[in-house]
C-alpha positions as CSV (number, residue, x, y, z in Angstrom):
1,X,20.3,-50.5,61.8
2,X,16.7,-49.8,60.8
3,X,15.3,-50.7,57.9
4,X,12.4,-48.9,57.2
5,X,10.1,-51.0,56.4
6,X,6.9,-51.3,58.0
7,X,3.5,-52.4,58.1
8,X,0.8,-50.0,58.9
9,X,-0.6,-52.1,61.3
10,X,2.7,-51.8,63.1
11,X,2.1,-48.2,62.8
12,X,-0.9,-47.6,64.2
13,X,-0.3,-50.0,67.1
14,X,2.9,-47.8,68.1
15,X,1.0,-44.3,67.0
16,X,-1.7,-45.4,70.0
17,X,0.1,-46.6,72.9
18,X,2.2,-43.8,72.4
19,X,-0.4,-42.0,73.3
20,X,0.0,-43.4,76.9
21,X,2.1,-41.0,77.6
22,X,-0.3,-38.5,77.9
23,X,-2.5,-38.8,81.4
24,X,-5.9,-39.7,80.6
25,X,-8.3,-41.8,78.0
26,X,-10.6,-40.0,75.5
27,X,-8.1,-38.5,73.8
28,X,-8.7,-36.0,70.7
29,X,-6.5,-36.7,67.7
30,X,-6.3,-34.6,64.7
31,X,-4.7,-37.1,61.4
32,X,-2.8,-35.3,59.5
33,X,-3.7,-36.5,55.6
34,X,-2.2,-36.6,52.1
35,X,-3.2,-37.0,48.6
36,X,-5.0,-40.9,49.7
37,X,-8.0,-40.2,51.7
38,X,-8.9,-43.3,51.4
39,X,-6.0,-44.8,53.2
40,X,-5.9,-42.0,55.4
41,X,-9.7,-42.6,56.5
42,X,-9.0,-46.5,56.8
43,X,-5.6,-45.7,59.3
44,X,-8.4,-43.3,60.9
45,X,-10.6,-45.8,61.6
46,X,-7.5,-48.0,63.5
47,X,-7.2,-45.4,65.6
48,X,-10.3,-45.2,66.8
49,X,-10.2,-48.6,67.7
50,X,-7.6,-48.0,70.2
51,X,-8.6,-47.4,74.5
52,X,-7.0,-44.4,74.8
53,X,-8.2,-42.9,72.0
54,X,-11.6,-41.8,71.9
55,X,-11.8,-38.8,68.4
56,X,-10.0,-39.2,65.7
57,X,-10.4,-36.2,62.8
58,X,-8.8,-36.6,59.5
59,X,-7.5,-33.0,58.2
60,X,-5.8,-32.5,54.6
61,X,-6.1,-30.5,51.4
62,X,-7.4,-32.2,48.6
63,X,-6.3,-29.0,46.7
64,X,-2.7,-30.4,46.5
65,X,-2.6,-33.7,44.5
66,X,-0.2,-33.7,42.1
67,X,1.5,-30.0,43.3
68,X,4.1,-28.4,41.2
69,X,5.7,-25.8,43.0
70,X,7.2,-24.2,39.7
71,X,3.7,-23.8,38.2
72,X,2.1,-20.0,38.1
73,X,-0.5,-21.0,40.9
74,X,1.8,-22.5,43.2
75,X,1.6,-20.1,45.5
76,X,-2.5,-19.5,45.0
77,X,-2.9,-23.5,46.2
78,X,-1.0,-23.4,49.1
79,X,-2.5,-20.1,50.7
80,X,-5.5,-22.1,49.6
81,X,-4.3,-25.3,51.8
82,X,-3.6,-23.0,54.3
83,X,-7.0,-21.9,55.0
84,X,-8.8,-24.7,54.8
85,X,-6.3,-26.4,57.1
86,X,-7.3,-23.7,59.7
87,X,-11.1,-23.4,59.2
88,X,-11.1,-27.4,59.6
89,X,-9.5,-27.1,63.0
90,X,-11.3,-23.9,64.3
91,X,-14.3,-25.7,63.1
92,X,-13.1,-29.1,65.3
93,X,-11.6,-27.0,68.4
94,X,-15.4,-25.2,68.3
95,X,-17.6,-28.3,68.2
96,X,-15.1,-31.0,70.4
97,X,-12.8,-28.8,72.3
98,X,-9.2,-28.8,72.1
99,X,-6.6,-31.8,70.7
100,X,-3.9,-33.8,72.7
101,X,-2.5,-35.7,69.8
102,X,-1.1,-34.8,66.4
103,X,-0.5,-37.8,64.0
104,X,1.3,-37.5,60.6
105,X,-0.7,-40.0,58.4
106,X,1.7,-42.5,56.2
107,X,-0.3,-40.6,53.4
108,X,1.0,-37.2,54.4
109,X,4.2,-35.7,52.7
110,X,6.6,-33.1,53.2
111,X,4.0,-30.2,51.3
112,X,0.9,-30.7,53.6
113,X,3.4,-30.9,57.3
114,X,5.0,-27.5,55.8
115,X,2.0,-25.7,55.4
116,X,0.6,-27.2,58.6
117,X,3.3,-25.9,60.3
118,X,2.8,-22.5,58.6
119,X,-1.0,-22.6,59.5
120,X,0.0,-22.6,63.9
121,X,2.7,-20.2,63.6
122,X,0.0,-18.3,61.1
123,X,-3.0,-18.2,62.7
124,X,-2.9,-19.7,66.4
125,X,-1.3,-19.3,70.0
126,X,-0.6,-23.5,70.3
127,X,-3.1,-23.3,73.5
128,X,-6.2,-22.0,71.1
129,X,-5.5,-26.3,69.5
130,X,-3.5,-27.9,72.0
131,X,-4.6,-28.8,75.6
132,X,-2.2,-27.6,77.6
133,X,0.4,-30.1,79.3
134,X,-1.6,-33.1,77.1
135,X,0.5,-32.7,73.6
136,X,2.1,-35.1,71.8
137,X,3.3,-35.1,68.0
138,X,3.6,-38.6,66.5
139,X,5.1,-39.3,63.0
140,X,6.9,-42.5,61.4
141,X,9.7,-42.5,59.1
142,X,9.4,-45.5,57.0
143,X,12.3,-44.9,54.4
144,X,15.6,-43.7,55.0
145,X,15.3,-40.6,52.7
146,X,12.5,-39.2,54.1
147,X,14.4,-36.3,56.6
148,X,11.5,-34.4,56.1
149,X,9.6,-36.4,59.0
150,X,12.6,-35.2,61.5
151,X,12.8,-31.5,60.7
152,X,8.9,-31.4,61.0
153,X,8.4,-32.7,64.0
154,X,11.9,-31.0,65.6
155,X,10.9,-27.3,63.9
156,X,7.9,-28.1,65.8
157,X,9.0,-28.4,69.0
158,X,11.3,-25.7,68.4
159,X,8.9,-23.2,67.3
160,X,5.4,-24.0,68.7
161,X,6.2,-25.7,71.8
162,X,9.7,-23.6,72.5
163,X,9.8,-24.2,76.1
164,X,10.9,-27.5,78.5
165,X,9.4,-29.5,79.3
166,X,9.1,-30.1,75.7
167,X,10.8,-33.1,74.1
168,X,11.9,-34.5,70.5
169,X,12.4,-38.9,70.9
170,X,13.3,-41.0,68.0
171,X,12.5,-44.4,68.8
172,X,14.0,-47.5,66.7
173,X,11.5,-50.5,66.0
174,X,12.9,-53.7,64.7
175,X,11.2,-56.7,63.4
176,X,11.0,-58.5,60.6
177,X,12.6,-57.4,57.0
178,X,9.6,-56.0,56.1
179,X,8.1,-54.2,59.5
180,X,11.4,-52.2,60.9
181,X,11.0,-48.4,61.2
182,X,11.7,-45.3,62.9
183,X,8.6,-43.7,65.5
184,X,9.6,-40.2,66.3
185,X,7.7,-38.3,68.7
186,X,7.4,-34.6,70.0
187,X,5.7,-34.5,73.8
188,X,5.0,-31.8,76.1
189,X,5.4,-33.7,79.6
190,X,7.6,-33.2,82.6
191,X,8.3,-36.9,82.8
192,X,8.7,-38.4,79.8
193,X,12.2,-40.4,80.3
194,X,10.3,-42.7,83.2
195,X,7.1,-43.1,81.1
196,X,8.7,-43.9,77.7
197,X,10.3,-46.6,79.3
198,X,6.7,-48.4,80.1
199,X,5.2,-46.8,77.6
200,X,8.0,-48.6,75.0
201,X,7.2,-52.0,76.2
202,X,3.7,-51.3,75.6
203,X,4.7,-51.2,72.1
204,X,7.0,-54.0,72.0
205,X,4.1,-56.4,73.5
206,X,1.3,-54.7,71.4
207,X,4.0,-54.6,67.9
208,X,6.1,-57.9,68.6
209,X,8.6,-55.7,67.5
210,X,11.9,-54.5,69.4
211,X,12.3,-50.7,70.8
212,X,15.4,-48.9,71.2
213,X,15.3,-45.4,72.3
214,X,18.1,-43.6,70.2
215,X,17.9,-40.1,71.1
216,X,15.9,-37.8,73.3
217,X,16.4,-33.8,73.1
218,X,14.9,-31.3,75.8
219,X,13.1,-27.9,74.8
220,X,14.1,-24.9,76.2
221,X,13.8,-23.8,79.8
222,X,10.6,-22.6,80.6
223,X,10.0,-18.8,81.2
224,X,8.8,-18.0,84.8
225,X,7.4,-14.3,84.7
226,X,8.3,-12.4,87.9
227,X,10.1,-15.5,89.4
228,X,11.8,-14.8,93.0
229,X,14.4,-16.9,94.4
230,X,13.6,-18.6,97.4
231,X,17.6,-17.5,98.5
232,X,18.8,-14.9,96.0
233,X,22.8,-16.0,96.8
234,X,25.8,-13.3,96.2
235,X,29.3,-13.1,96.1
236,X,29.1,-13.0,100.0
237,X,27.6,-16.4,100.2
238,X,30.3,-17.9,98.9
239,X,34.0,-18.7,100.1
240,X,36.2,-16.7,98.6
241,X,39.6,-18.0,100.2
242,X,40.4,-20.4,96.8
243,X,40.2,-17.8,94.6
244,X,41.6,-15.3,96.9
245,X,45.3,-17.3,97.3
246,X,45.2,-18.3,93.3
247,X,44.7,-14.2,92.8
248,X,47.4,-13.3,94.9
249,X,49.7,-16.0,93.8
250,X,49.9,-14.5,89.9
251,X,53.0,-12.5,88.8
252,X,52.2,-11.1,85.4
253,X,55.3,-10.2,83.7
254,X,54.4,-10.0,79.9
255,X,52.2,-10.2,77.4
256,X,51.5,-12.7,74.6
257,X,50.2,-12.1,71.2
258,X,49.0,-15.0,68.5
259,X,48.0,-14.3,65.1
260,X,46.8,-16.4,62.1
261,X,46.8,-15.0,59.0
262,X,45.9,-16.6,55.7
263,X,45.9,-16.1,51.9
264,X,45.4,-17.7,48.2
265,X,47.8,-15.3,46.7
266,X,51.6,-16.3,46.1
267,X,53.7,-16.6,49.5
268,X,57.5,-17.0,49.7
269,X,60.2,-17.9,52.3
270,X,62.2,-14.6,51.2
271,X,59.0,-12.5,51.1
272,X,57.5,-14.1,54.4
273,X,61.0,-12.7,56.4
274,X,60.8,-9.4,54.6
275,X,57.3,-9.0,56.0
276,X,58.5,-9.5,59.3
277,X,61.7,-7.2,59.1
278,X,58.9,-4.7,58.1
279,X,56.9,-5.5,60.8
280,X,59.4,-5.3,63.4
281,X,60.2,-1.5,62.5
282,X,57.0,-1.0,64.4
283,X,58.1,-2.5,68.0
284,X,59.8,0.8,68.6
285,X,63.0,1.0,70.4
286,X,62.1,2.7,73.7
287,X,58.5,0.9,73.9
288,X,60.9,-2.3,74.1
289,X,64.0,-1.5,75.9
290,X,65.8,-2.2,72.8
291,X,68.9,0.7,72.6
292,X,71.7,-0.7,70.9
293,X,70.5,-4.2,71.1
294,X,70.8,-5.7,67.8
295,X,67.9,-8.2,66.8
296,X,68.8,-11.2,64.4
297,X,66.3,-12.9,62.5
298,X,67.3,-16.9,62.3
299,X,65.1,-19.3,60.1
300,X,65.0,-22.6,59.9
301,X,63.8,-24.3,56.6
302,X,65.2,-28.0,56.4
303,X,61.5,-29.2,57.8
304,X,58.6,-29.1,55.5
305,X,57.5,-26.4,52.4
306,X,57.7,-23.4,54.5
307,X,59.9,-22.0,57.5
308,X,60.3,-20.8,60.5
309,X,61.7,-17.5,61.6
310,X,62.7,-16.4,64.8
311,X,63.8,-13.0,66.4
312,X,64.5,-12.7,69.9
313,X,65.9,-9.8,72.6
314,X,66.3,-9.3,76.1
315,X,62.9,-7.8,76.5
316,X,60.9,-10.1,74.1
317,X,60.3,-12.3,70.7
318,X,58.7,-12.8,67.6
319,X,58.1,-16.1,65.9
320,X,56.3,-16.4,62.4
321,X,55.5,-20.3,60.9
322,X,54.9,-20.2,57.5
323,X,53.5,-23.7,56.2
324,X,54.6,-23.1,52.4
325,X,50.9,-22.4,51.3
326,X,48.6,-19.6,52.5
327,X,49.3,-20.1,56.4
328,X,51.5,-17.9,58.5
329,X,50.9,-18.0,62.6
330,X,52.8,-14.8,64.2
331,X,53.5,-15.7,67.9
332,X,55.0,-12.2,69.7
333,X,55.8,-11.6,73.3
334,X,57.2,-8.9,75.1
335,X,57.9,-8.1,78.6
336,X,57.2,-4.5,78.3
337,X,55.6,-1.7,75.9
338,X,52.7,-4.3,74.2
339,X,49.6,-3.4,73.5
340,X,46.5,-4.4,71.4
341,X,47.3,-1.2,69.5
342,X,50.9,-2.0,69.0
343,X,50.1,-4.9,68.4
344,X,47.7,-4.1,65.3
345,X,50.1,-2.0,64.0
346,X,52.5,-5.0,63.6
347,X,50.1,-7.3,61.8
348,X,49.1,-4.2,59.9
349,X,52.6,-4.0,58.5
350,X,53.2,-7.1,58.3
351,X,50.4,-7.9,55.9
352,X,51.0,-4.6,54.0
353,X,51.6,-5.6,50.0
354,X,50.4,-9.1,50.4
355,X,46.5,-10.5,50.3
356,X,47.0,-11.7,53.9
357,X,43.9,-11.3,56.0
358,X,43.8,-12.8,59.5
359,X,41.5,-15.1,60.7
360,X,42.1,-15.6,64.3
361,X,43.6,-12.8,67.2
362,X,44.3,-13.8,70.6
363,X,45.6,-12.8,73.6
364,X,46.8,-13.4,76.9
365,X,48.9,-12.4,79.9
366,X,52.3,-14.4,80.7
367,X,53.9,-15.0,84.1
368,X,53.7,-17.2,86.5
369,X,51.5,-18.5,89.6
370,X,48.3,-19.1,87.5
371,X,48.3,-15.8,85.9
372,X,45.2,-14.8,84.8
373,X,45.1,-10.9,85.1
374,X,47.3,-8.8,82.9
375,X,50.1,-6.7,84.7
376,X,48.8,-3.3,83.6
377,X,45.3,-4.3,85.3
378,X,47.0,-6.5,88.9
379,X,48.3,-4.3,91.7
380,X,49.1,-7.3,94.3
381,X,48.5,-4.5,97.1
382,X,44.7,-3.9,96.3
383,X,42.3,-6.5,96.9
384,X,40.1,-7.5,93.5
385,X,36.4,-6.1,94.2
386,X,34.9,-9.7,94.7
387,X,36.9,-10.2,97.7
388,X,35.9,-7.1,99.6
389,X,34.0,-7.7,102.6
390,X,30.0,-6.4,102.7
């Protein structure tokens, strides 16, 4: 386990030959500050040192030092971060051209990353900063608690980058007690698996430290305006002979019903059958076959807090579990005469006088030979559409 301890040495090391995995040298950086500048502008100068990168500018807002969110001006500062953020990178992306890599500073904290982020969805299309296909997002979570680190860097991916080949990496360092941390990472590359697996050992030989990759979480496919198939493929192209034998091999004879209800109101085993001798008023005698067939309710309460009651006919059956609290499942079938209507109508009655409210509805056709198809909808004489020749 990590133990988020690091030196910033460690740090920077890792920050820069991360940067390997972006193709070239002379990279732009843009250092993302907090209330230090000092510190910020010393880790700056590390940086700089490195081959592969060749600018390093230092952005923050000396406006928030010591910010209170609950004060009157709250608000006033943070428009005021905002702009300065975005006149110091127009101003950069002017004079130098567009960055490759975003670092968050150890100095940085969770009020400067949110109004960064609030200043690219704000004011740019990603592209008018970023170099496109050279982007990668670099921050290092040094104690446990800080969970702000993760959601920047993943609410970044997720709403500047959006598309794949876009990535979010949290790589483990170990070391020593006192230089073990957490490097996570946001890259736009189409082959970041192969190369953060050189790109790792880099660190561990530059670091001394250990490197585990522990999670690595695509982007979102990537959008291809007015794309045409090189083989569009339909149902033609396919065999349908499978599907065909398992379609005729069905015989749907009934339908089945289940229904969960629940409630915080007061339930009882003599309450719970009288809600289902109500209920069963609605299967009406000629939808079901059911002339001069007398239906008996048995229950079954020796197991448990609640009961169990059964009802069953030539034609069909009911069973209803009540677990003693606020649970009932309602399990109905029938051969003939069921519908989703009649069915509603049953749990409508059912429920009637109680708080019951149901909380899941399903479905489903019963028979046999792989039914899928109910018997109202399967004539075994008609081919299904799919299987129709061109």
């Amino acid at each position: 386990d990590v133990a988020y301890k690091a030196k910033q040495v460690s740090i920077n090391n890792a920050f820069a030959d991360m940067t390997q995995l972006i193709e070239g040298n002379e990279l732009k950086a843009l250092l993302l500050c907090g209330d230090d500048m000092a510190t910020c502008e010393s880790n700056s100068n590390a940086l700089k040192g490195k081959d592969s990168i060749g600018q390093v500018v230092n952005v923050g807002c000396p406006m928030v030092k010591d910010f209170n969110r609950f004060s009157e001006n709250a608000e006033e500062i943070l428009d005021s971060c905002m702009n300065h953020l975005a006149e110091t990178i127009e101003m950069s992306v002017e004079k130098d051209g567009l960055f490759n890599v975003i670092i968050v500073d150890s100095t940085a904290n969770k009020i400067i990353t949110s109004v960064f982020a609030r200043t690219f969805k704000d004011f740019y299309d990603k592209y008018d900063v970023l170099e496109k296909g050279k982007i990668i997002i670099l921050s290092a979570m040094t104690d446990r608690s800080d969970e702000w680190h993760e959601n920047f860097l993943k609410s970044f991916k997720e709403k500047v980058l959006l598309s794949d080949p876009a990535v979010y990496v949290e790589v483990a360092l170990y070391g020593t007690a006192d230089d073990d941390f957490k490097l996570l990472l946001v890259s736009e590359h189409d082959d970041i698996v192969n190369k953060l697996k050189v790109v790792t050992k880099s660190v561990e030989t530059t670091t001394g430290l250990e490197s585990e990759v522990q999670l690595i979480n695509g982007g979102l496919w990537l959008m291809q305006d007015d794309f045409k198939a090189s083989h569009p493929y339909s149902p033609d192209d396919y065999d349908k002979t499978s599907p065909l034998e398992q379609w005729k091999s069905q015989h749907p004879l009934g339908l089945q019903t289940i229904t969960q209800m629940e409630t915080k109101g007061p339930l009882s085993k003599e309450w719970v059958r009288n809600l289902l001798v109500n209920a069963m008023t609605s299967l009406s005698v000629s939808s079901l076959d059911l002339i001069d067939e007398e239906i008996q309710i048995q229950e079954y309460d020796d197991l448990g807090d609640g009961c169990v009651l059964m009802a069953t006919w030539s034609e069909g059956s009911v069973f209803v579990l009540w677990d003693g609290r606020g649970h009932v499942d309602i399990n109905l079938f029938a051969y003939e005469g069921l519908d989703s209507q009649k069915v509603k109508h049953f749990n409508y009655l059912f429920r009637s006088g109680t708080t019951l409210s149901t909380v899941l509805y399903d479905e489903q056709p019963r028979g046999f030979g792989r039914v899928v198809s109910y018997k109202h909808d399967f004539d075994p004489d008609v081919e299904p559409h799919w299987a129709q020749g061109k």
